[in-house]
C-alpha positions in Angstrom: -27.1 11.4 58.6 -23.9 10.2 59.9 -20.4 10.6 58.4 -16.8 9.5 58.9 -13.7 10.9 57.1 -10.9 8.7 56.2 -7.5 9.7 54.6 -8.6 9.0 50.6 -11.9 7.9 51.0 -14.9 9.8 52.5 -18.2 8.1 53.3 -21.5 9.6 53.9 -24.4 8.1 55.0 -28.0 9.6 53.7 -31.1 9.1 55.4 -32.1 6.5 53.2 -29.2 4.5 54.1 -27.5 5.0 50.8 -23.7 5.4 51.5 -21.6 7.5 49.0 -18.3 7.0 48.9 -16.2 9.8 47.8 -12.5 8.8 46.5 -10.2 11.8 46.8 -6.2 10.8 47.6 -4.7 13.7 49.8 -1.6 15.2 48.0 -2.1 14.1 44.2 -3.5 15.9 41.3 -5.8 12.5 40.3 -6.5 9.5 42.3 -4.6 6.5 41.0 -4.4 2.9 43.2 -2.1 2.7 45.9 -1.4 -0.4 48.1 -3.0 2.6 50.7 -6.1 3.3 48.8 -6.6 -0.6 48.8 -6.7 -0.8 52.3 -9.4 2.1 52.8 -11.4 0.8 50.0 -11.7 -2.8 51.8 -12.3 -1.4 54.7 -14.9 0.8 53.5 -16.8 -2.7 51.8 -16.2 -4.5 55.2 -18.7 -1.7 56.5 -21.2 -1.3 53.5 -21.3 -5.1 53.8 -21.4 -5.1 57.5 -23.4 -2.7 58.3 -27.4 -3.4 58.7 -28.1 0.5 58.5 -26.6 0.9 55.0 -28.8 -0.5 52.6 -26.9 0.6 49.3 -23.8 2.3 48.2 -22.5 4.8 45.7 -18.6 5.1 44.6 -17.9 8.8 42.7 -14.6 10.9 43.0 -13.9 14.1 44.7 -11.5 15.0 41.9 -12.1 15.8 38.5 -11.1 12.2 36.8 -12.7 9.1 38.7 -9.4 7.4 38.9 -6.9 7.3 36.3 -5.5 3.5 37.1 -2.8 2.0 38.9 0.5 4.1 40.5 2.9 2.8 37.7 5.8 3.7 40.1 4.6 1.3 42.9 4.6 -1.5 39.8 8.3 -0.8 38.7 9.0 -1.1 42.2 7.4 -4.5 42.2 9.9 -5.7 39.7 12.4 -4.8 42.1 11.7 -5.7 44.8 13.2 -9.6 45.2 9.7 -11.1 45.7 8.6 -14.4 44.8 5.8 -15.4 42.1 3.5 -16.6 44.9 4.6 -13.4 47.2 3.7 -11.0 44.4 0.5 -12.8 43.4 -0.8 -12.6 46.2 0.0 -9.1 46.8 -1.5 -8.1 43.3 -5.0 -10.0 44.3 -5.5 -7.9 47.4 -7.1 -5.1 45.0 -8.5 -7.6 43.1 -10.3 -9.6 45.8 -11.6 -6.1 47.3 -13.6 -5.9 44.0 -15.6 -9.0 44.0 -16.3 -8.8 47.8 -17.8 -5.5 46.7 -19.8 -7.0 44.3 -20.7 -10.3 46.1 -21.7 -8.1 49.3 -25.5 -8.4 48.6 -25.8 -4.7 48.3 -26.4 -2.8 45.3 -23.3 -0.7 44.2 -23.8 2.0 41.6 -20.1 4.0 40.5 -20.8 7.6 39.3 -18.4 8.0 37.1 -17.9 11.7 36.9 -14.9 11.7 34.5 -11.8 9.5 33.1 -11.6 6.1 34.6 -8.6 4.0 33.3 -7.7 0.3 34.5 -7.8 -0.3 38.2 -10.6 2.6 37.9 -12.7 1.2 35.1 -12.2 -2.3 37.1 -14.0 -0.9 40.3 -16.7 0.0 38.4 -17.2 -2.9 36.4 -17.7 -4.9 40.0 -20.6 -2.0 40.4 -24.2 -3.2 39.7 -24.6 0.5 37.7 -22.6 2.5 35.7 -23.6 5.8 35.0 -20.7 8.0 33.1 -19.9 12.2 32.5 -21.2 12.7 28.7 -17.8 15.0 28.3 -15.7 13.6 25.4 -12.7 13.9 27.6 -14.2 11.7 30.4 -12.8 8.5 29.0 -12.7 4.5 30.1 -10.7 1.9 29.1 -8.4 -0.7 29.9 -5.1 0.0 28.3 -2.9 -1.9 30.8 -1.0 -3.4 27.1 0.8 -0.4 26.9 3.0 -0.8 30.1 3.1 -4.2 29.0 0.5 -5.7 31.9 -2.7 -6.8 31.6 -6.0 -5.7 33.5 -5.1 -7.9 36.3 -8.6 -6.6 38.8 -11.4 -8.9 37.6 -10.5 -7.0 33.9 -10.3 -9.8 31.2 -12.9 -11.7 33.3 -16.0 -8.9 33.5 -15.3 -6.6 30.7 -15.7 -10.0 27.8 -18.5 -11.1 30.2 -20.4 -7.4 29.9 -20.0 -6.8 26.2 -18.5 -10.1 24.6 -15.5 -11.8 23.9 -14.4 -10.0 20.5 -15.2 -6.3 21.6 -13.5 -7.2 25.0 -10.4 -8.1 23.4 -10.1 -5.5 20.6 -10.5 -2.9 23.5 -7.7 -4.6 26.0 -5.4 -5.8 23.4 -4.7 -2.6 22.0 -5.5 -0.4 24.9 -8.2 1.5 23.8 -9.8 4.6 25.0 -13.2 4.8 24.8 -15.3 8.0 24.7 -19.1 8.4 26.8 -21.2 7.0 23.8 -19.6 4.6 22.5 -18.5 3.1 25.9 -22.6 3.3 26.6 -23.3 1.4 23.5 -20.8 -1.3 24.2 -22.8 -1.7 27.1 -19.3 -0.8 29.4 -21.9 1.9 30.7 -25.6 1.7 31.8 -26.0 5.6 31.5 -24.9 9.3 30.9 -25.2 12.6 33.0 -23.6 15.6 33.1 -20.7 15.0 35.1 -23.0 17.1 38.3 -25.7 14.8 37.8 -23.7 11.6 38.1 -24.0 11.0 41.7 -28.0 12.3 41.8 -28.4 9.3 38.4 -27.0 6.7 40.1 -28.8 7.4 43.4 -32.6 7.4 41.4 -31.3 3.9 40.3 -30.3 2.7 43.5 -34.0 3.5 45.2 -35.8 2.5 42.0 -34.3 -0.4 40.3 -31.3 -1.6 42.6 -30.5 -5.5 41.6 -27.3 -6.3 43.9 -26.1 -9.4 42.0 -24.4 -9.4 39.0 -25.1 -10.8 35.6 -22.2 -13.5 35.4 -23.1 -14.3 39.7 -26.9 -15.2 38.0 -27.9 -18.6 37.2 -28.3 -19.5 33.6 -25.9 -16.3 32.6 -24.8 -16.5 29.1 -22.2 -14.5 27.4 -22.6 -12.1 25.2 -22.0 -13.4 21.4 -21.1 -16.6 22.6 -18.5 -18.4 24.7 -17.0 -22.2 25.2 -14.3 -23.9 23.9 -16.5 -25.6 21.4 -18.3 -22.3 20.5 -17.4 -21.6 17.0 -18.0 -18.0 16.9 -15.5 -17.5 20.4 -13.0 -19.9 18.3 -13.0 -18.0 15.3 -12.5 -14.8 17.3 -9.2 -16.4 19.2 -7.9 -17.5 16.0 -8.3 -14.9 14.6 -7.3 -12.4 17.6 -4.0 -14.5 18.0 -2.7 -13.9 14.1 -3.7 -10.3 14.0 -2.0 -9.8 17.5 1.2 -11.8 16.4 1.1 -9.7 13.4 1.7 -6.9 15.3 3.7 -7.4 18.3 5.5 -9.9 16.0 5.8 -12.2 19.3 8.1 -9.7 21.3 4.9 -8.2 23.6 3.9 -10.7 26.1 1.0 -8.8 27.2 -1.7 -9.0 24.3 -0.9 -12.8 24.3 -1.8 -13.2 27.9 -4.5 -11.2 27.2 -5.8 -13.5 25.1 -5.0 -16.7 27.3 -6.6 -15.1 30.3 -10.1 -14.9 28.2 -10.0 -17.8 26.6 -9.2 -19.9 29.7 -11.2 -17.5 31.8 -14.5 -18.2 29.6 -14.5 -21.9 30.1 -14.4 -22.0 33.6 -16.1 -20.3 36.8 -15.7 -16.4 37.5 -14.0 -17.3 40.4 -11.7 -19.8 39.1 -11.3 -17.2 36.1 -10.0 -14.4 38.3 -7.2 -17.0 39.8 -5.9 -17.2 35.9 -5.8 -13.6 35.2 -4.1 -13.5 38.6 -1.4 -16.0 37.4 -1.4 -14.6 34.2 -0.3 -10.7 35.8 2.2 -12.7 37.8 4.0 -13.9 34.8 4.2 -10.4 33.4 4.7 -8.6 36.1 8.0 -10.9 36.0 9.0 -9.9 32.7 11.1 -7.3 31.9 9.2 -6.2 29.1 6.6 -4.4 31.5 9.2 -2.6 34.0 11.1 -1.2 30.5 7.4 0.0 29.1 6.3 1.6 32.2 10.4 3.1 33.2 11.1 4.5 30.0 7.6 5.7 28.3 5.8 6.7 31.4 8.0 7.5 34.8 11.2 8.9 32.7 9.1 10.4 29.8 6.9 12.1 32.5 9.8 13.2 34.7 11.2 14.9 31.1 7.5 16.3 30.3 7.6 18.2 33.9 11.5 19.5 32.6 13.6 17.5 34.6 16.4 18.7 33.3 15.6 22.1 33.5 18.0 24.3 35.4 17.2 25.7 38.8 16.8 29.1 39.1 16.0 30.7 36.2 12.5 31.7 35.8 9.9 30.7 34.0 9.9 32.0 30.6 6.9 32.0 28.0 7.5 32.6 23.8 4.8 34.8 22.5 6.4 35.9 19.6 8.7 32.8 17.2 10.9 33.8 14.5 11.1 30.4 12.1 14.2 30.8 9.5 13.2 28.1 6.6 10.1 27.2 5.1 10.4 23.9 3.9 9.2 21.0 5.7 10.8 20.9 8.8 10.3 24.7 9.3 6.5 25.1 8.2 6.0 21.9 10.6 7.6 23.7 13.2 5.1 27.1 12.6 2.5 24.7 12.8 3.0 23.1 16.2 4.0 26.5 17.7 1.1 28.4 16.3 -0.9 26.0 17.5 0.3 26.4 21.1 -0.8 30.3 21.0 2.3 31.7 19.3 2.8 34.3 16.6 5.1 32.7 14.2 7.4 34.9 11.4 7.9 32.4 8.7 11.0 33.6 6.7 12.2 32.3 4.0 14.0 33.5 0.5 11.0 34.0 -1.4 7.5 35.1 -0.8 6.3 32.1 -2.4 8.2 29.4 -0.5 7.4 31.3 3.1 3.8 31.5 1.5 3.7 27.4 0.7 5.4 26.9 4.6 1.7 28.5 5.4 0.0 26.3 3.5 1.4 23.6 5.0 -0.6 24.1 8.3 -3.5 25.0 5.9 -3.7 21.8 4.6 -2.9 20.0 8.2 -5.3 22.3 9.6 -8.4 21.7 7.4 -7.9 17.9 7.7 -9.1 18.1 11.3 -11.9 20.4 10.7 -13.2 17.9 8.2 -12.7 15.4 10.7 -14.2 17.5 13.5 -11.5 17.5 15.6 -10.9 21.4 14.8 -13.6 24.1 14.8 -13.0 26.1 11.9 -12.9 29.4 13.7 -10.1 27.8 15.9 -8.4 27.0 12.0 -8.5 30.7 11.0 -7.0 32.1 14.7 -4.4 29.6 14.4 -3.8 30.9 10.4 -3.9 34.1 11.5 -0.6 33.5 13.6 1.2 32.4 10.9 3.0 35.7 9.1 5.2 34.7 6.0 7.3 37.0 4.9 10.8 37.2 3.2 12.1 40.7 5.1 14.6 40.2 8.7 13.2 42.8 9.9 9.8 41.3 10.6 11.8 39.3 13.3 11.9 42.1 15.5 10.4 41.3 18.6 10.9 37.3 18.7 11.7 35.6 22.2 13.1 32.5 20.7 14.4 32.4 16.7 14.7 28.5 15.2 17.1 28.3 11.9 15.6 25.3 9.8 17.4 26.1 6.7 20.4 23.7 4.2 22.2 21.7 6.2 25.1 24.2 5.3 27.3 25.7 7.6 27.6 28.8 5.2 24.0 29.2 4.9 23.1 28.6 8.6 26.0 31.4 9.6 24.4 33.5 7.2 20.8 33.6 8.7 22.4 33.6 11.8 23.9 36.8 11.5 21.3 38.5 9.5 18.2 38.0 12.0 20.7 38.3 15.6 21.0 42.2 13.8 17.3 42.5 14.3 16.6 40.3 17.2 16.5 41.4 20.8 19.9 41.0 22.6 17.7 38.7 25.2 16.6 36.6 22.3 17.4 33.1 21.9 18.9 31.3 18.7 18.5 27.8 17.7 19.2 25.6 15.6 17.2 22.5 13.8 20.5 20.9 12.5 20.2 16.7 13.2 24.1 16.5 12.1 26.0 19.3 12.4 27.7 20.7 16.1 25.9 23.3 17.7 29.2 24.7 19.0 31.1 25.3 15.2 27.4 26.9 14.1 27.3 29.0 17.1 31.1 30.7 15.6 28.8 33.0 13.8 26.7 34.4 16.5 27.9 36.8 18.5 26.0 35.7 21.5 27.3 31.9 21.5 25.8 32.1 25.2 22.5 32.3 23.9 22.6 30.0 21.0 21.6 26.0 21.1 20.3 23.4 19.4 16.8 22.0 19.1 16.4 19.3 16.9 12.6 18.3 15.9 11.8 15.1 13.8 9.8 14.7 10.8 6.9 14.7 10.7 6.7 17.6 13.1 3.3 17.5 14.0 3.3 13.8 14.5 7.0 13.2 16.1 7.0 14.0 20.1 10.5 14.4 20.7 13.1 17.0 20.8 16.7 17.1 21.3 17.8 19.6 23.0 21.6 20.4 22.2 24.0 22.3 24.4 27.1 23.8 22.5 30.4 24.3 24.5 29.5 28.0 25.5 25.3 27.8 25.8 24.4 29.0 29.0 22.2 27.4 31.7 19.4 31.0 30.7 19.2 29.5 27.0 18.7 25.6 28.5 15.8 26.7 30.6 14.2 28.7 28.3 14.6 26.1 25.1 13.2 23.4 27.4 10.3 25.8 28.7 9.4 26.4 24.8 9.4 22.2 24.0 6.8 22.2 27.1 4.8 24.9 25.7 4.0 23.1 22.5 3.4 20.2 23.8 6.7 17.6 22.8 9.0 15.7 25.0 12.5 16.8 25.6 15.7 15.3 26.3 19.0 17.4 27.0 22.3 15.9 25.5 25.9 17.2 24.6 27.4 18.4 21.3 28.8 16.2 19.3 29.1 15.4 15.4 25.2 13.5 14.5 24.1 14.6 19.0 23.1 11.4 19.8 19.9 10.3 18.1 21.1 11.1 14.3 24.5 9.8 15.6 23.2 6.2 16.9 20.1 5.8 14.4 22.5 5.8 11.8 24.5 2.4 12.8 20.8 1.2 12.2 21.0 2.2 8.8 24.6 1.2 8.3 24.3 -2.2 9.9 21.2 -3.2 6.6 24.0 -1.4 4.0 26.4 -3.8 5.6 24.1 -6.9 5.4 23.7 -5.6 2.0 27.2 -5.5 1.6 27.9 -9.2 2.6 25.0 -10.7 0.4 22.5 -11.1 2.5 19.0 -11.2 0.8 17.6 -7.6 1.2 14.2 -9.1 2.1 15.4 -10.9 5.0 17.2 -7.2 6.3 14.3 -5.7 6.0 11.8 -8.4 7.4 14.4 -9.0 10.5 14.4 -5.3 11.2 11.0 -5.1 11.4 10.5 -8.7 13.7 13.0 -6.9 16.0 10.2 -4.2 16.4 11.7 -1.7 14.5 9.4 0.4 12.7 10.4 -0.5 8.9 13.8 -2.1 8.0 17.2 -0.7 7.6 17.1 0.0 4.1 13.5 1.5 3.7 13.9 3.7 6.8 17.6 5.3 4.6 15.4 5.7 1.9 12.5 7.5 4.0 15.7 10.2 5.5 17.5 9.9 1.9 20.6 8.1 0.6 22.3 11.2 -0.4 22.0 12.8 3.2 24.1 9.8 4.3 26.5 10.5 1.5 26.8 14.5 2.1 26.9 13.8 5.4 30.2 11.5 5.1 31.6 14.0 2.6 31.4 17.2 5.1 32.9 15.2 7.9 35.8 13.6 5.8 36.2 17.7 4.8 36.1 18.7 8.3 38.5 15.6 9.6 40.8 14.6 6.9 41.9 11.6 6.1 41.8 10.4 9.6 37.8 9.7 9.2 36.9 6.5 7.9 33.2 6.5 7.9 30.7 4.6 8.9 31.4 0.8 7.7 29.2 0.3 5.2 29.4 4.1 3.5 30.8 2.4 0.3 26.8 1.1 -0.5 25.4 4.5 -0.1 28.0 6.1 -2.2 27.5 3.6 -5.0 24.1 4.5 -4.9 24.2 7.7 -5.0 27.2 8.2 -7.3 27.1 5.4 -9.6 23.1 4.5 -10.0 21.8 7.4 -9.1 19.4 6.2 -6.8 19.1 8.9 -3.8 16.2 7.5 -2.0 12.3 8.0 -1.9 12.1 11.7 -2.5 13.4 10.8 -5.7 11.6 8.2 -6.4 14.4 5.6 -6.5 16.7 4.2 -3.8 16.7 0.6 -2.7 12.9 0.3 -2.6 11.2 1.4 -6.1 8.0 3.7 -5.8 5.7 3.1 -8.5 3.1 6.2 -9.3 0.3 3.5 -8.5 0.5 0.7 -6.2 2.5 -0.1 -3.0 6.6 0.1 -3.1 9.0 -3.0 -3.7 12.4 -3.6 -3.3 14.5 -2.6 -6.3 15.3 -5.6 -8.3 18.3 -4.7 -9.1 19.8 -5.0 -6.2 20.9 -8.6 -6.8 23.5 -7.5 -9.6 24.6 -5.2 -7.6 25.3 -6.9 -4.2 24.3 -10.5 -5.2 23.2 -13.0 -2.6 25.6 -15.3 -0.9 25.3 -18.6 -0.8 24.9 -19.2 2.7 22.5 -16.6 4.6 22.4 -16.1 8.3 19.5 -17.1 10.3 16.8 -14.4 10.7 17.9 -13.8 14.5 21.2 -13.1 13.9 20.3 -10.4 11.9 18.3 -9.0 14.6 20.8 -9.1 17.1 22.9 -7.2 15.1 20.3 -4.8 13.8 19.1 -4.3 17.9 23.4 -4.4 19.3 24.7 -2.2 17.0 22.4 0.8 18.2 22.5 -0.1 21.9 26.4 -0.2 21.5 26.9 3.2 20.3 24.1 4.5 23.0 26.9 3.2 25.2 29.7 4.8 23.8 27.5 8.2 23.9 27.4 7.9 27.3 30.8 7.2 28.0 31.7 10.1 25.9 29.2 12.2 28.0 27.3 12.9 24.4 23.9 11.9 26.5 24.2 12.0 30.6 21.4 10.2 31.9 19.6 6.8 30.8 17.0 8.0 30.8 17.4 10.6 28.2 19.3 8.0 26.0 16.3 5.6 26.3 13.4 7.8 25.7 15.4 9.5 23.0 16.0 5.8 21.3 12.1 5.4 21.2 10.8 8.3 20.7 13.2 9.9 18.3 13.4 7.0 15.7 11.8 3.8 16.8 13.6 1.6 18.6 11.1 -1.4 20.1 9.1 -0.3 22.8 9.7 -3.4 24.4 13.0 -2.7 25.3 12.3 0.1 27.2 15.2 1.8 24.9 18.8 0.6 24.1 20.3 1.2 27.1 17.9 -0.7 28.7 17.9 -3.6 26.0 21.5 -4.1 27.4 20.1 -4.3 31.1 17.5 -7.0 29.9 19.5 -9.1 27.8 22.8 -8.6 31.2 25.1 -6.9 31.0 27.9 -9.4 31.0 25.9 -11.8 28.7 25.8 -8.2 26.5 29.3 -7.7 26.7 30.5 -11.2 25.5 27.9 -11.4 22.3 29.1 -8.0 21.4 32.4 -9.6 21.5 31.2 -12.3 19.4 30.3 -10.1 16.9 33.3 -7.6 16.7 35.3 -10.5 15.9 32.8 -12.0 13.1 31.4 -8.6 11.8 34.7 -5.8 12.7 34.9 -2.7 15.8 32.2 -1.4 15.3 30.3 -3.9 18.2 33.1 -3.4 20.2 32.1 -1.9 23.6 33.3 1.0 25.2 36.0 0.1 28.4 33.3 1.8 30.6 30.4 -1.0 29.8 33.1 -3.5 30.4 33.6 -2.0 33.4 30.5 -1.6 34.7 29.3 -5.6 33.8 32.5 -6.6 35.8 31.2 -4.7 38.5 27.7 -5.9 37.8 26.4 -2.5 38.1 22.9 -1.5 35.8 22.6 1.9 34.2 19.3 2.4 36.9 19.0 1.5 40.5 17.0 -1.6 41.2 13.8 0.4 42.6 13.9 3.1 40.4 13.7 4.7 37.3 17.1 7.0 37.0 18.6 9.9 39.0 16.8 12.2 37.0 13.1 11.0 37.7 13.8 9.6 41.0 
C-alpha cells in the first residue's frame, strides 16, 4: 500500500489498486470548494488517470458532511473583482472541467457519500460512475444554487436532468430543494444507502464487482429519461409549463430559475460537451448580475456573521438562560414560551388571569401536536417541552429568571406596571426586556430601576415561523445586557440584528412607509388592485394594503395618536394617516382581526378587496403605469433605511439589510434596501428620488448624507466584501 498526503485531499492506495480519496480542508468545520481544493482535486485525477497502478478510485470525506458546496465568500468576491465575462468564465469552468476529466478518465469512480452534499458536492458525485449515500435523514443532497441566485454551474443542469429527467431535474434546481437519503435514491440521484461507516466499504464491493467507468449520457444510443428534444412533446410541455409556474413566482425579478431553465432546454438538444459550455455561459451571466452578490451578501455571509453574534460585545462572558420569565400571554408572548421552551428553557408564563396564561400554553399545545402528527416531533419530546411551560398569574413565580420579556398592551402604563412588579421579585442580575415594535426602549426603561439592565427585543409574528429579532439598545443599556440579550436570540435559534432607540426602531419605523405609500396610492385614486398587484410584482410578500390589514388598521391609528400625544402639534404623521383614520373612525373597518379592513374576509372562501373602496377613494381617471408604482412602493422603504442610518437608528448595512428581509419582506433580490440603492447607483437613486419628492411630496427626499456619499461615489459595502461587521 502506498500513500501520499496533500493539504485537503488525502489519497490512499489499497492493494487492489483502488485509490480512496479522502476530502478533509485543514482549518474549516466542513469542506466547501475553494479555488485551492480545485487544484488538489485535478491534481489528484491527473494521477488516478495517469497512473497504470491505480485501477479504480473512491471520493468520501474526512469530515462529517461530504461537502456542503461552493465558498459563497470567494463568489461575492468574484463580483468584485473587475474581471471580464470571458476572464470569469473561464475561471468558473476550472472546477467544472476537473469533473468530466474525472469521469471521462476511463476509470471507474464511486463517491461515498457519508453525509450532506450540496452543489459543487453533489456535482462531484454526479461525475462518479456510483453513488452510494448515509441513510441519516440529516445527510442531505441537492442543488439549491437558486437561492444565492446562481445556478449549478459544475456539469449540474447537464447530468442531474440527464440521471433522473428533465421535469424532476428542474423542480429540484429551480427551487433549490433538499432531498433526504430515500427519496434522493428513488429519483435515481443515488445508486445506494449505507450507514454513513459503511459507505466507503459499499462503494468499494461495487468497484471490484460491477465497476462500469463510462457514463450513461458518454454511452452510445443514451436516451433521457422521460424524454428529451425540441420536438419532444412531453420535454415541451414541461418547459412551458416550468417557465409560467417559475414566472409566477419570481414574477421575472430572479434571473436564476430562468437560466435554469434555458441551460436544460438548450443543454438537452445538443452534445454533453457542448451542453456544459452553455451552463458555463449561462453562470457567467449571473454571476454578472447583481441579483446573486445581494442574495449571497445579505442572506448568507451578513446573516451568518449576525448568527455567530457579530455584534456581540467583547468581553463579557458567555451567558446561558435556563430559567425565562414571559409577561403576556397572548400571541406574541405564548409564541415566545414556545420557541424558548423549545430551546431547553423553563418558561413562567404570566399573565392576568389563570385562564389567559393557561390558553398561552395551549398555544404551543396545538403547535406542538401538529408536528407529532406530522412526525417531525416525538411525542415524548411534546410532553418535556410542555412540561417547561408553567402558567401562572402570581410575580412571585418569577423568582429565579435570568432574562424576563414584557409582551403585554402596547401601553406605556401597563408595561411600567409589569415592569415594576416582576424587577421586585427578580434577581438584581436579571435582565428585562421588552417586545414593544413602536414604543422607545429608553422612556419604558423610566420605570425600571435598573435602566442598565433593561432593552428591547422585538420578535415578529408568527414567532415560531419569523427568524428575526431586533435587538434595541435604550440610552442607558449596558454593553452586560447587549451580550447577554444577543446570547439568548442565539440560544433559540433566530437571527439578530442590534439597532438604536428610536420612535417605531427601525424595522416597524421603515415597514410602515410601505404601508403608507398603498394608503397614499389609495389616496390619489389609484385602482386598489393595481397597489396591491404592483407590491407584490416588486417581490413584496402581499401588497400594501393587505399586509396593514394583516398588522391592523387601528394599530396604525393608535400608533399616530400616542405620538401626536407625546409630540404635540409639531408631529404631522405619516402622509397618508388621513386613510387609516377614516377607516377606523368613520367605517369602522380595523383590519382582518376584525374581519373588515380594505380586504373583506368572508367565513367561507378566499378574501377580496372591499368594494367599497371606490366610493370612498374613487379611481382617477388616469392611472400610473404598474412600474411606477413599484418604484415608489420599493424607494420609499429604501429611503427611510437611509435616513435610519444617517440618524445612527441602525449602524451597519448589514443589520439594515438583513433586518429589511427578514423582518418584513422586502425582495430577496435586492439583497435588502440598502443594497437596492447600491444596485439601482447611487446617483441614478438619488435623482429618481428627486423625481419623486417633487411629483409625490418629502417624504422621498433623501437624507444630505446619501447625497453626499453618491457625490463621492462611495457604496454602503466595500467592493470585495460584505460589511465591516462580517468582514
Amino acid at each position: 500500500m502506498t500513500r501520499a498526503t496533500e493539504q485537503a485531499i488525502q489519497i490512499v492506495v489499497d492493494a487492489d489498486g483502488i485509490a480512496t480519496l479522502t476530502i478533509d480542508l485543514p482549518g474549516r468545520s466542513m469542506n466547501v470548494i475553494t479555488p485551492a481544493l480545485t487544484a488538489e482535486l485535478a491534481a489528484a485525477v491527473d494521477r488516478i488517470a495517469g497512473d497504470a497502478s491505480i485501477k479504480a478510485a473512491i471520493i468520501t470525506s474526512g469530515k462529517p458532511a461530504f461537502i456542503a458546496g461552493a465558498d459563497l465568500m470567494d463568489i461575492v468576491n468574484f463580483y468584485g473583482s473587475g474581471a471580464s465575462g470571458p476572464e470569469l468564465m473561464r475561471e468558473i469552468s476550472r472546477y467544472s472541467g476537473v469533473l468530466r476529466k474525472l469521469e471521462s478518465c476511463g476509470k471507474p469512480v464511486a463517491a461515498a457519500i457519508n453525509g450532506t452534499a450540496l452543489g459543487g458536492g453533489l456535482e462531484l458525485c454526479l461525475a462518479c460512475h456510483f453513488r452510494v449515500l448515509s441513510n441519516d435523514p440529516k445527510a442531505v443532497v441537492g442543488l439549491p444554487e437558486v437561492q444565492v441566485g446562481l445556478l449549478p454551474g459544475a456539469g449540474g443542469t447537464q447530468r442531474l436532468p440527464r440521471l433522473i429527467g428533465i421535469q424532476p431535474a428542474l423542480e429540484l434546481m429551480t427551487q433549490g430543494t433538499h432531498v433526504e437519503p430515500e427519496k434522493a435514491k428513488a429519483l435515481g440521484i443515488v445508486h445506494a444507502l449505507a450507514p454513513a461507516g459503511d459507505v466507503v466499504s459499499v462503494a468499494r464491493r461495487w468497484l471490484k464487482e460491477a465497476a462500469d467507468p463510462v457514463q450513461p449520457w458518454d454511452k452510445k444510443g443514451f436516451r433521457w429519461p422521460g424524454g428529451a428534444g425540441a420536438l419532444h412533446p412531453g420535454a415541451q410541455q414541461t418547459f412551458m409549463a416550468g417557465s409560467a409556474l417559475v414566472a409566477d413566482r419570481t414574477q421575472h425579478n430572479y434571473p436564476a430559475p430562468i437560466a435554469i431553465l434555458s441551460a436544460v432546454y438548450e443543454g438537452s438538444i445538443v452534445p454533453f460537451d457542448t451542453g456544459l459550455k452553455i451552463e458555463a455561459r449561462y453562470f457567467t451571466s449571473l454571476l454578472l448580475d447583481p441579483v446573486y452578490r445581494n442574495m449571497t451578501r445579505t442572506l448568507f455571509i451578513n446573516k451568518g456573521a449576525a448568527d455567530k453574534l457579530v455584534r456581540r460585545p467583547a468581553g463579557v462572558a458567555k451567558s446561558k438562560v435556563t430559567r425565562l420569565g414571559m409577561l403576556g400571554a397572548g400571541m406574541m408572548g405564548a409564541g415566545i414560551a414556545y420557541v424558548s421552551a423549545r430551546a431547553g428553557m423553563d418558561v413562567v408564563l404570566l399573565d392576568t388571569t389563570k385562564e389567559a396564561a393557561d390558553k398561552g400554553k395551549d398555544y404551543s399545545r396545538a403547535l406542538l401536536q401538529k408536528r407529532v402528527d406530522q412526525g417531525r416531533t416525538p411525542a415524548a419530546e411534546m410532553d418535556a417541552i410542555l412540561a417547561r411551560i408553567h402558567p401562572t398569574t402570581d410575580y412571585a413565580d418569577l423568582a429565579g429568571c435570568e432574562l424576563v420579556i414584557e409582551a403585554v398592551f402596547e401601553s406605556r402604563d401597563i408595561k411600567a406596571d409589569v415592569t415594576r412588579k416582576a424587577e421586585a421579585v427578580i434577581p438584581e442580575t436579571a435582565i428585562f426586556a421588552s417586545n414593544t415594535s413602536t414604543l422607545p426602549i429608553t422612556g419604558l426603561a423610566e420605570a425600571s430601576k435598573r435602566p442598565g439592565s433593561f432593552i428591547g427585543l422585538h420578535f415578529f409574528s408568527p414567532v415560531d415561523k419569523m427568524p428575526l429579532v431586533e435587538v434595541i439598545l435604550g440610552r442607558k443599556t449596558s454593553g452586560e445586557a447587549l451580550a447577554r440579550a444577543l446570547d439568548y436570540v442565539q440560544q433559540i435559534r433566530k437571527t439578530p440584528i442590534v439597532v438604536n432607540d428610536s420612535r417605531g426602531f427601525y424595522t416597524s419605523r421603515v415597514f410602515m412607509t410601505y404601508a403608507n405609500e398603498g394608503m397614499a396610492l389609495l389616496q390619489e385614486g389609484v385602482v386598489p388592485a393595481l397597489i396591491e398587484n404592483a407590491g407584490k410584482q416588486a417581490g413584496m410578500p402581499v401588497g400594501p394594503l393587505a399586509v396593514h390589514d394583516e398588522v391592523s388598521i387601528e394599530l396604525s391609528a393608535k400608533i399616530y395618536q400616542q405620538t401626536r400625544a407625546d409630540l404635540g402639534d409639531r408631529y404631522t404623521g405619516p402622509s397618508a394617516i388621513a386613510v387609516a383614520l377614516k377607516f377606523v373612525e368613520e367605517l369602522d373597518r380595523k383590519g382582518k382581526k376584525y374581519g373588515k379592513g380594505f380586504y373583506e374576509y368572508p367565513k367561507e372562501g378566499k378574501k377580496f378587496l372591499w368594494p367599497g373602496i371606490a366610493a370612498v377613494y374613487p379611481p382617477a381617471a388616469h392611472q400610473p403605469g404598474v412600474d411606477e408604482v413599484k418604484k415608489r412602493l420599493l424607494y420609499v422603504q429604501a429611503v427611510e433605511t437611509a435616513r435610519c442610518l444617517e440618524e445612527g437608528v441602525v449602524t451597519e448595512p448589514a443589520d439594515a439589510d438583513i433586518g429589511s428581509i427578514l423582518g418584513w419582506g422586502y425582495p430577496a433580490w435586492t439583497g435588502g434596501t440598502l443594497s437596492f440603492i447600491e444596485t439601482v447607483g447611487l446617483k441614478a437613486f438619488v435623482a429618481e428620488c428627486d423625481r419623486l419628492a417633487a411629483a409625490y411630496g418629502p417624504r422621498f427626499e433623501v437624507p444630505a448624507s446619501l447625497r453626499e456619499r453618491a457625490a463621492r461615489g462611495e457604496p454602503f459595502y466595500p467592493a470585495h466584501g460584505t460589511s465591516r461587521s462580517a468582514a
